[in-house]
C-alpha positions in Angstrom: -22.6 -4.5 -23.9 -21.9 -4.4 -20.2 -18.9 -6.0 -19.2 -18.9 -8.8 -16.4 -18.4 -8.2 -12.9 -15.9 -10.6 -9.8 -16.5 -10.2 -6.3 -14.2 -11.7 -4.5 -13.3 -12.5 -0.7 -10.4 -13.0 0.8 -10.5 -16.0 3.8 -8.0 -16.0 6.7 -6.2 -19.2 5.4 -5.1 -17.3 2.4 -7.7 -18.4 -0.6 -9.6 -16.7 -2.7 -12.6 -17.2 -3.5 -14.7 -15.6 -6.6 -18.1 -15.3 -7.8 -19.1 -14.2 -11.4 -23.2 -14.2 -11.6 -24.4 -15.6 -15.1 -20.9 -17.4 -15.9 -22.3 -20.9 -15.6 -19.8 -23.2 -17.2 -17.2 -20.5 -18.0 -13.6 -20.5 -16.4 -11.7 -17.7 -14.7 -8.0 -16.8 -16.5 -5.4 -14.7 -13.8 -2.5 -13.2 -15.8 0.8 -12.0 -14.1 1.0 -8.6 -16.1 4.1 -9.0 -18.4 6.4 -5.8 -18.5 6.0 -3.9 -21.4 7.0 -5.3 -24.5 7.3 -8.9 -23.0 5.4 -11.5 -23.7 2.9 -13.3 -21.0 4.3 -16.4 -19.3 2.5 -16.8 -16.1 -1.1 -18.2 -16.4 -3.7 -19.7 -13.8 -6.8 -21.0 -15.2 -9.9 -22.1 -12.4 -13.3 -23.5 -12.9 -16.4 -21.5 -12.6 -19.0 -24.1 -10.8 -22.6 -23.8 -12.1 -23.6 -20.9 -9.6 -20.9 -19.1 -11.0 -18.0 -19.4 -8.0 -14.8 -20.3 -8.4 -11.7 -20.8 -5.3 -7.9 -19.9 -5.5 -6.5 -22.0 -3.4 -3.6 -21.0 -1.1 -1.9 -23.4 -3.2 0.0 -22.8 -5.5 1.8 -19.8 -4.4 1.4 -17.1 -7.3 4.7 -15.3 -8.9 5.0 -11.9 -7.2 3.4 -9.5 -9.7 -0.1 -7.9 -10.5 -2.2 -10.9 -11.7 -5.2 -9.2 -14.5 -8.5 -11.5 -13.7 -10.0 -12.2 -17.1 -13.6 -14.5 -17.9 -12.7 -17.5 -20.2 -15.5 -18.4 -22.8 -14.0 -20.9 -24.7 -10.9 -19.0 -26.4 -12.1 -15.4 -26.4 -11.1 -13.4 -22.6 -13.0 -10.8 -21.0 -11.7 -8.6 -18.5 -13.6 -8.5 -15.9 -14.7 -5.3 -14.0 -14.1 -5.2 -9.4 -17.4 -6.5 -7.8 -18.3 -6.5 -3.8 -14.7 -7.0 -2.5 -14.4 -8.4 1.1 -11.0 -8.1 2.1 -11.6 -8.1 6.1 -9.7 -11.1 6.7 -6.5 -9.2 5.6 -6.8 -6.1 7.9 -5.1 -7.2 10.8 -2.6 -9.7 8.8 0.3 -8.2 10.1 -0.8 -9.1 14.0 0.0 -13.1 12.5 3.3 -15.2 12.6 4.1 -15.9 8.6 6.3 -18.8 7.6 8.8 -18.4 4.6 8.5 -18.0 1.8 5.8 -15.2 2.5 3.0 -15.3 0.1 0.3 -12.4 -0.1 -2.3 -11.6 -2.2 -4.7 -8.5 -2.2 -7.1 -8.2 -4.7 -7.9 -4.6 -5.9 -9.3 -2.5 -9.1 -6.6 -1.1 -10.9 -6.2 2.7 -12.4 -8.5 2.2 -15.3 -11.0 0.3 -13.7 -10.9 -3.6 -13.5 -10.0 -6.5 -10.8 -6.6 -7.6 -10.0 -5.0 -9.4 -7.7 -1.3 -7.9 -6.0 0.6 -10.6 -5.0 4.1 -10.8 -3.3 6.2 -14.1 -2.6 9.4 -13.3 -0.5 12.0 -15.7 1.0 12.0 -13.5 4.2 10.0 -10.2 4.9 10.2 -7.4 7.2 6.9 -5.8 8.0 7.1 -2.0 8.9 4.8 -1.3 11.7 5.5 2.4 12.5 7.7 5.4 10.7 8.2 8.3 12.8 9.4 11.2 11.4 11.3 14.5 13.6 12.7 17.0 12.6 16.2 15.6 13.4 15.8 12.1 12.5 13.8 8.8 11.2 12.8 6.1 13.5 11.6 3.2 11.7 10.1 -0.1 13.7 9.4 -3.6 11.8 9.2 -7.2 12.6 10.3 -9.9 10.9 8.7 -13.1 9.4 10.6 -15.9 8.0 13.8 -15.0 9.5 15.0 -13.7 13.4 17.4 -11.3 14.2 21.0 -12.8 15.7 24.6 -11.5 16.6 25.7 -9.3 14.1 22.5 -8.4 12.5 22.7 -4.9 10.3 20.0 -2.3 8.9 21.7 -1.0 5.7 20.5 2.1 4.0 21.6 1.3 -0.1 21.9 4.8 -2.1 19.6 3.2 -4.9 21.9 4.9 -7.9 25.3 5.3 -5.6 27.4 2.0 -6.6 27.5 0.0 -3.6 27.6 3.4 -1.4 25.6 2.4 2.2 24.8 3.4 5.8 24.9 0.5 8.2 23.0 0.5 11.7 22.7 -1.6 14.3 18.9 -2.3 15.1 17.6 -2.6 18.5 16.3 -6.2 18.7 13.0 -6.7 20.7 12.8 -9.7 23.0 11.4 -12.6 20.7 14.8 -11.8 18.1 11.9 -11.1 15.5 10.9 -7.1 16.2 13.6 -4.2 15.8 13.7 -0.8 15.4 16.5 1.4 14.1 17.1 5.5 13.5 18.9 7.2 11.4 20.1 10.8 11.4 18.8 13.4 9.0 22.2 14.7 8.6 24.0 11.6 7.7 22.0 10.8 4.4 23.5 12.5 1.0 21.2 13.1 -1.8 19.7 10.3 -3.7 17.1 7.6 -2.7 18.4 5.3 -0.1 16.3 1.5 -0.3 15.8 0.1 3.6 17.4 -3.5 4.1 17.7 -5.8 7.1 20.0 -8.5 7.4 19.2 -10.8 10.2 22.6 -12.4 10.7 25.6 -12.4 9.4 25.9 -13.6 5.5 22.7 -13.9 5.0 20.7 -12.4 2.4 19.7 -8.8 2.7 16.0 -8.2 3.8 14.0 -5.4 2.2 11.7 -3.1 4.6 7.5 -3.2 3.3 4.2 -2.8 4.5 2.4 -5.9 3.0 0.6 -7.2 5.4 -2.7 -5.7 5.3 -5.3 -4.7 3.1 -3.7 -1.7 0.7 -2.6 -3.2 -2.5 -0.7 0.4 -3.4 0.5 2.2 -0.7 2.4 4.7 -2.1 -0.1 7.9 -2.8 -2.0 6.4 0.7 0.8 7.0 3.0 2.3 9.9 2.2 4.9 11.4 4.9 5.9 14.8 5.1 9.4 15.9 4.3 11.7 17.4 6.9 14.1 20.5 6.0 18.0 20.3 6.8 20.6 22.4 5.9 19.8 22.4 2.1 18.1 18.9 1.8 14.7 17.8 2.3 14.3 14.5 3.7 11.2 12.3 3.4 10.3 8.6 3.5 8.0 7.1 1.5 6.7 3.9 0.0 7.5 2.8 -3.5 5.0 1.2 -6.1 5.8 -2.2 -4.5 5.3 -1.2 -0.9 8.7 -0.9 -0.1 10.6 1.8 2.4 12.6 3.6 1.2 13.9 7.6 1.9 14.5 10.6 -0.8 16.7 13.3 0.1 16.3 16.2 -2.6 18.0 19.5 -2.6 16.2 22.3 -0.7 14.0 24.4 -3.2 
């Protein structure tokens, strides 16, 4: 038996619409992946209309997660393989203002095969838009959506397993209080992977550096920066499997 196909497109407003040929009267099930060993909690359920379409609406805003897309016929679920994807409207997302909380959504096929949708929902976020990498030191540059830089705003670098152990920057604000940019020294980072924070203003909450705003559901074997040499450390940023920045420093060799 063939399994059933989804394209999907994504529209500028932030829906979703899907189409499913020969699904007339049948529903579409999206399932926030539980963690292993945990039981599923997060369901949305959407009507398939008689040519077979069905819309996600920008609201509500989805859990941040991977949601599975599955085909409801009556109890029994059928995961559904990637059809046409359109995904144009999210290419240049990061050139757009976003209010908070930050919703995004990228549908994509996953590792084995089948549609999903990658979704993110952040009080604040700070959208990476350049990582230059020398051989003395990393520049990063972001902008912020949801939030604007004031007096007293920080860049911390967290040592991910270092109990509370951090390097604190001072980022150079652009004009508008919503762009920055901040470097770092090789030198100054220990060994150990150091997570990328901004905090806009003082007391408020920390910030965490992505790339979300775009098209790439999984950026983290797309991006891949090279790693630097110094002393006996190599240095290298990189993205994790949530599109986060963050920077490992290994021992040389």
């Amino acid at each position: 038996m063939t399994t059933p196909r989804a394209g999907c497109a994504v529209h500028a407003d932030g829906r979703i619409t899907f189409e499913v040929p020969d699904a007339d009267g049948q529903r579409l099930l999206l399932r926030l992946r539980p963690k292993q060993g945990e039981p599923e909690q997060s369901l949305h359920v959407m009507e398939l209309s008689g040519l077979g379409h069905a819309v996600l609406d920008a609201d509500p805003v989805l859990a941040e997660g991977r949601w599975d897309v599955f085909l409801l016929q009556g109890d029994e679920r059928t995961r559904l393989r990637p059809g046409p994807r359109d995904l144009r409207a999210l290419v240049a997302g990061h050139l757009r203002e976003r209010r908070a909380p930050l919703a995004v959504r990228i549908p994509y096929a996953t590792k084995d095969g089948y549609l999903a949708v990658r979704t993110w929902l952040r009080p604040a976020h700070a959208e990476i838009d350049r990582v230059d990498v020398t051989p003395r030191s990393l520049t990063v540059g972001a902008r912020l959506h949801g939030a604007e830089l004031e007096d007293g705003a920080e860049v911390q670098l967290r040592l991910r397993r270092g109990a509370g152990v951090l390097r604190t920057l001072e980022p150079l604000a652009g004009a508008d209080g919503r762009g920055f940019s901040f470097t770092v020294d090789h030198a100054d980072l220990a060994v150990g992977v150091w997570n990328a924070f901004v905090r806009p203003a003082p007391g408020a909450p920390l910030v965490r550096l992505a790339r979300l705003l775009d098209d790439v559901a999984d950026r983290k074997e797309v991006y891949v920066y090279p790693g630097t040499a110094v002393e006996n450390a190599v240095v290298r940023p990189y993205y994790t499997v949530d599109n986060d920045l963050s920077v490992e420093v290994t021992p040389a060799g």
